[in-house]
N, C-alpha and C positions, 0 to 999 in steps of 0.2 A: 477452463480449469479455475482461473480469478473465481465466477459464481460460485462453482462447488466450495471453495477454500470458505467462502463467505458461509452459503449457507451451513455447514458441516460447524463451523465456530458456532453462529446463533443457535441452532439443532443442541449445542453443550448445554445451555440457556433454557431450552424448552422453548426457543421463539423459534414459530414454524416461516416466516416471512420478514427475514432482515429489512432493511431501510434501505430503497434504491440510492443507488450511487452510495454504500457508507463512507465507502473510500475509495481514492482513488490506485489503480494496482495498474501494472504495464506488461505481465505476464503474459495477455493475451498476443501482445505488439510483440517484444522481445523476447521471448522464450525466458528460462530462466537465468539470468545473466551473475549466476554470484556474488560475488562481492562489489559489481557495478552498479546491482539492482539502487540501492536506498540514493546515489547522487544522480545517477539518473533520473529516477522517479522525482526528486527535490527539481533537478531543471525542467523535468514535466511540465511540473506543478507550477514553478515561478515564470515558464514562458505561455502559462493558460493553456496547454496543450491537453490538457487532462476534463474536460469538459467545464462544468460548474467550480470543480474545486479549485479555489484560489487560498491565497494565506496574504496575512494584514501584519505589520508591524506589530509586536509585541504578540504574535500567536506561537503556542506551545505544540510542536509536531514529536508524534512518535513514528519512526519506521522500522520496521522486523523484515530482515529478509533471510530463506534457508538457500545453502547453496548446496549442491552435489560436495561427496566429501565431508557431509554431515559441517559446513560453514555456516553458522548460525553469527547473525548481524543483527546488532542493533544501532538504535541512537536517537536521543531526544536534542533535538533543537529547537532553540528561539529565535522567531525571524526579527 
């Protein structure tokens, strides 16, 4: 489901082949977890569990997450 959400966004774009790994998503592991999904996926990311993707002091992260119940999340963080 992660791949399709991915390519379906690029597809808006007219790019037929998004960028491996663009980001890193946890849907596949956790289902979709609601309003857990964006600090979850942050401790992913800060304990290296998320493959390649890491974050450096002074980096500007976006996360969106949709929950059943039409719960729409956002938030920008600096680490």
């Amino acid at each position: 489901m992660d791949r399709a959400i991915i390519r379906e966004f690029y597809r808006l774009y007219n790019i037929d082949t998004p960028p491996v790994n663009v980001l890193p998503m946890n849907i596949h592991l956790l289902g979709n977890s609601s309003v857990a999904t964006i600090p979850t996926l942050l401790d992913m990311v800060l304990k290296e569990e998320q493959g390649d993707h890491r974050l450096e002091k002074g980096d500007v992260i976006l996360f969106a997450s949709v929950g059943a119940g039409m719960n729409i999340n956002a938030i920008t963080y600096i680490v």
